[in-house]
N, C-alpha and C positions, 0 to 999 in steps of 0.2 A: 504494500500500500504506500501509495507515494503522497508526502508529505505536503502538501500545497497552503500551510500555515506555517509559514519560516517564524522562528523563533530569534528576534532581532539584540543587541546590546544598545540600553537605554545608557548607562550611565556606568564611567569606572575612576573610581580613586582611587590613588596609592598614598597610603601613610608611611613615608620615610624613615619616623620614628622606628614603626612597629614592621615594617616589613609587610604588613598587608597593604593586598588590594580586595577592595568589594566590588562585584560587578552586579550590575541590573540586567536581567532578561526581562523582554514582553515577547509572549506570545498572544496574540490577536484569537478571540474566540472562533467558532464557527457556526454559522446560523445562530442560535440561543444559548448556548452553550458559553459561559463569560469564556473571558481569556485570565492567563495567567503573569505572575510577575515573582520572577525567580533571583531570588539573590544569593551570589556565591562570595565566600573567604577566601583569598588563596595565601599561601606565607610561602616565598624559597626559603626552605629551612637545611638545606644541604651542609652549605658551608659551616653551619652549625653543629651540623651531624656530627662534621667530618671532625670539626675541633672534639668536639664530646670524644669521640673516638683515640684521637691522639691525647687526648689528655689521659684517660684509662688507661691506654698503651704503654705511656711515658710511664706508669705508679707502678711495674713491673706485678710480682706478684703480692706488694703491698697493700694491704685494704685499709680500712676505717683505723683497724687496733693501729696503727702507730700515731695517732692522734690522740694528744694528752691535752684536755681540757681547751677551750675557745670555742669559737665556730670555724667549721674548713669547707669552701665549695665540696657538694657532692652531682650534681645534674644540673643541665640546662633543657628547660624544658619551652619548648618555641609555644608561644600564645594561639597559636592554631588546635598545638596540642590538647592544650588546658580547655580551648571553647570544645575539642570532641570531645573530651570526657563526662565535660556537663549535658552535652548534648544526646550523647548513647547512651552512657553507662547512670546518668545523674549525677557522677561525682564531681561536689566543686571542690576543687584546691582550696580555693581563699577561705571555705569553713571547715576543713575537715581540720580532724585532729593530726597530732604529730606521728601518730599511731598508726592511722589510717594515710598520711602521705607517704611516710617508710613503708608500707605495705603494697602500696600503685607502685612506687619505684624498685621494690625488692621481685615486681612481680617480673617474670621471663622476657615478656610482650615489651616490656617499657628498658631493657637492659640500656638499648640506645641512647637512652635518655642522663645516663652516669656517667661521672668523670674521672670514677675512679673503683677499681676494684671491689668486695665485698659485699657483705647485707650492713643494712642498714638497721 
């Protein structure tokens, strides 16, 4: 079935800050049927990956224990990531417990997300 309702770009900004962009779709109804308006996140979160990555790599097989008292980076987690969590899983960052972050981050799915060896 061939599509004869193109689905057009209304609208796209980039936050420099944050790395997003939001774009607007319309697509136009047909007969009675409304139309729709589609809004997408995107983040290049690569380059961030990759440090995340290199930073692990760098801690050899050192994890958390050689950390005596302060706070020490453990994960960079890209702001696209944090809106899916809330979005599939329900999980917000910004209320959960300390419990429950070490737990999203200790889990397999999120390893990407560490900068350094261990559980948390």
């Amino acid at each position: 079935m061939e599509n004869n309702n193109p689905t057009t770009l209304v609208k796209r900004d980039y936050d420099p800050q944050t790395g997003i962009t939001e774009e607007f779709w319309h697509q136009p109804g047909i007969g009675d049927r409304p139309g729709k308006i589609t809004m997408r996140r995107l983040q290049d979160v690569q380059g961030q990956l990759d440090h995340n990555k290199a930073q692990f790599n760098s801690h050899g097989n050192v994890g958390y224990g050689d950390v005596t008292g302060g706070a020490f980076k453990v994960a960079t987690i890209p702001f696209t990531v944090i809106e899916k969590w809330l979005r599939e899983d329900g999980f917000n960052w910004y209320e959960s417990t300390d419990k429950q972050r070490r737990m999203k981050l200790n889990s397999p799915e999120n390893r990407y997300l560490l900068v350094r060896p261990g559980r948390l």
